[in-house]
N, C-alpha and C positions, 0 to 999 in steps of 0.2 A: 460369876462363876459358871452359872447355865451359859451364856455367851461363849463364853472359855472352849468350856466344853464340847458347844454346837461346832464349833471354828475348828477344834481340832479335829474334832468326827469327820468332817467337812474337807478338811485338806487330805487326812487317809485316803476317805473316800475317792478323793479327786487322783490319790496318787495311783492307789489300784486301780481307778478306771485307766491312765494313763499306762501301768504297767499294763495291761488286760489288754489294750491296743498295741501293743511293742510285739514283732512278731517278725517271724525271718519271712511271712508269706505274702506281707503285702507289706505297705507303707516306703518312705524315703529309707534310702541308703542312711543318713544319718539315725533314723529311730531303730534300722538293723543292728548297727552299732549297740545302739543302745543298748539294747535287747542283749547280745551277744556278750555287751559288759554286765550287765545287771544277773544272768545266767554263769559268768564267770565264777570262778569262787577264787578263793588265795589260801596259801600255807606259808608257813617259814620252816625251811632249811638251815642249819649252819649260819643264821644268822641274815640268813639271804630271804628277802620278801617274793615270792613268787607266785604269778595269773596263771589260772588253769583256766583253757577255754577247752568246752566241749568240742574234739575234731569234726565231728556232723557238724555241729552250729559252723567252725572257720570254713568248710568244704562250702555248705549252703549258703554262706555271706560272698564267699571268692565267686561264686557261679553269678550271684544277685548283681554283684559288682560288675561282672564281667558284663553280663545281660545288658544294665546299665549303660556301660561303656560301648557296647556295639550298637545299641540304641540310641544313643546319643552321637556314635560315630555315622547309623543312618542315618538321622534324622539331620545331620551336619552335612551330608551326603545329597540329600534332599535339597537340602537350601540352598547347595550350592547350586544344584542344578537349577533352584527355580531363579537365582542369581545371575545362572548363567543364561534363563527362558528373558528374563525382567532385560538382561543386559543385551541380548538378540530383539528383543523388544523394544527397546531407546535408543539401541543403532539403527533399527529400519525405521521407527517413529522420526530419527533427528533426520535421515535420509530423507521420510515425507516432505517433516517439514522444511528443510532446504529447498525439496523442490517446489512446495505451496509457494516458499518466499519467492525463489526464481520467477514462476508462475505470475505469482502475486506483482511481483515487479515489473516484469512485463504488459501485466495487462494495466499497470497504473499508467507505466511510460507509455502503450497506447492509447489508454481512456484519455492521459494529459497530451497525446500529441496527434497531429493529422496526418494526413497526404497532400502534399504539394509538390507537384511535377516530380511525382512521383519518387518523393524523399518526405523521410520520418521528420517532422518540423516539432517542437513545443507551440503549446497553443498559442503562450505569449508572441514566441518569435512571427507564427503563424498569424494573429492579430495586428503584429507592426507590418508586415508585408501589408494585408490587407487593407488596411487601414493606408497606408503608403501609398499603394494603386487607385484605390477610393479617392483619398486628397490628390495623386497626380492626375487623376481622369477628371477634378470637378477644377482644379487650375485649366488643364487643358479645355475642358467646357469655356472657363471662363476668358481663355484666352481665347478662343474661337470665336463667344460672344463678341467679346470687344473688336476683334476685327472683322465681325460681321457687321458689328455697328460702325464703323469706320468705314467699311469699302460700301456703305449703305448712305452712309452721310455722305460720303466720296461722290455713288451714284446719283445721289439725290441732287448734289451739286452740277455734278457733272450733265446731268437731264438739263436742269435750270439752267446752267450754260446756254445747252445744247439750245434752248427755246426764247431764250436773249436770242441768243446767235442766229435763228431761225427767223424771229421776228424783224432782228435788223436786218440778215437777208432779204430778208421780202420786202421791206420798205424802202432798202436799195435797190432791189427789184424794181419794185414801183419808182420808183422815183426816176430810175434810168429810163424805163420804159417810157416815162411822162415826158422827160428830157428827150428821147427818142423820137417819141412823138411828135414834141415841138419843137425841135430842130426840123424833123418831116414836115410839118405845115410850114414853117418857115421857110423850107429850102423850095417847098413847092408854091408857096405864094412867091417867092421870086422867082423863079419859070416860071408861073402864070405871071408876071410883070415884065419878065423878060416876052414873054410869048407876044406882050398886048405892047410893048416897046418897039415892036420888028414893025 
C-alpha cells in the first residue's frame, strides 16, 4: 500500500513537474501546443462540445510558430548556401584533381619514357633499340674480327709465299749465275785452246 502510494505521489509529481516546464516562452513547438491544450478549457452548447483557447495564448503560439518557420527557413537558407560553398568546393577540388591526374600522367609517361633522336620513346621500346645497336655493333665487331683474321691468315700466307718465292728466286739466281759462270770458264777455256791451237 506504502508502494502504491509513493508511485502515485511520484507520477503527480512528475506530472506537475512536466506541466511547470510547458510554457509559450521556451521549449519545442510541440510542448507549446501542449501547453496551449492543457490552458484550454471546454463547454457544451446545444449539444455541441466546444475548445476555448485563450486568444493571447493562439496570438503567442502563431508568432512562436511563425519565428520557428523563418528560423528554419534561414537556417535552410544557410545550408543551402554552404551546399552551394561544399558544391564550388568539389568543382574546383574535381578540376585540381583532373589536373594533378593530367600532371600525374604526364610526368609517369615521362619518368616511363626517354629521348631518342629527339622523340618520346617508352623505355621498353627504348631498351629494344638499344640493345639492337649493342647486338648489331658486337656482330659487326665480330664480323670485322673474322675478316681481320682471314686477310691476316691471307697475309701471313701471302708473306710465306712471298719468301718460298724469294728463296727459289735466289737459288735460281744462283744457280744461273753458277751456270753463267761455267759456260764463261768453258767458253773461255776454249779461246784459250783455240788461242794455243793457232
Amino acid at each position: 500500500m506504502l508502494t502504491i502510494l509513493l508511485s502515485v505521489n511520484l507520477q503527480f509529481a512528475q506530472d506537475a513537474e512536466n506541466e511547470e516546464k510547458l510554457s509559450l516562452d521556451e521549449g519545442p513547438i510541440s510542448g507549446q501546443f501542449d501547453y496551449v491544450s492543457k490552458k484550454s478549457g471546454n463547454y457544451r452548447a446545444d449539444g455541441i462540445r466546444y475548445e476555448v483557447v485563450k486568444e493571447s495564448n493562439l496570438y503567442k503560439l502563431r508568432k512562436n510558430v511563425l519565428d520557428s518557420i523563418a528560423g528554419f527557413n534561414k537556417k535552410i537558407s544557410e545550408l543551402k548556401n554552404t551546399i552551394s560553398e561544399h558544391e564550388t568546393t568539389i568543382t574546383s577540388l574535381n578540376k585540381k584533381l583532373d589536373e594533378t591526374t593530367t600532371n600525374l600522367t604526364a610526368v609517369t609517361e615521362e619518368k616511363d619514357s626517354m629521348s631518342f633522336l629527339g622523340m618520346l620513346v617508352s623505355k621498353a621500346t627504348y631498351n629494344i633499340i638499344l640493345w639492337t645497336i649493342i647486338a648489331g655493333l658486337f656482330l659487326l665487331l665480330g664480323i670485322f674480327i673474322y675478316k681481320f683474321r682471314n686477310s691476316n691468315i691471307l697475309t701471313q700466307e701471302a708473306k710465306q709465299n712471298l719468301s718460298e718465292l724469294e728463296k727459289e728466286y735466289e737459288d735460281h739466281r744462283r744457280r744461273a749465275l753458277e751456270r753463267e759462270q761455267k759456260i764463261s770458264r768453258q767458253l773461255q777455256d776454249e779461246l784459250n785452246k783455240q788461242k794455243k791451237a793457232k
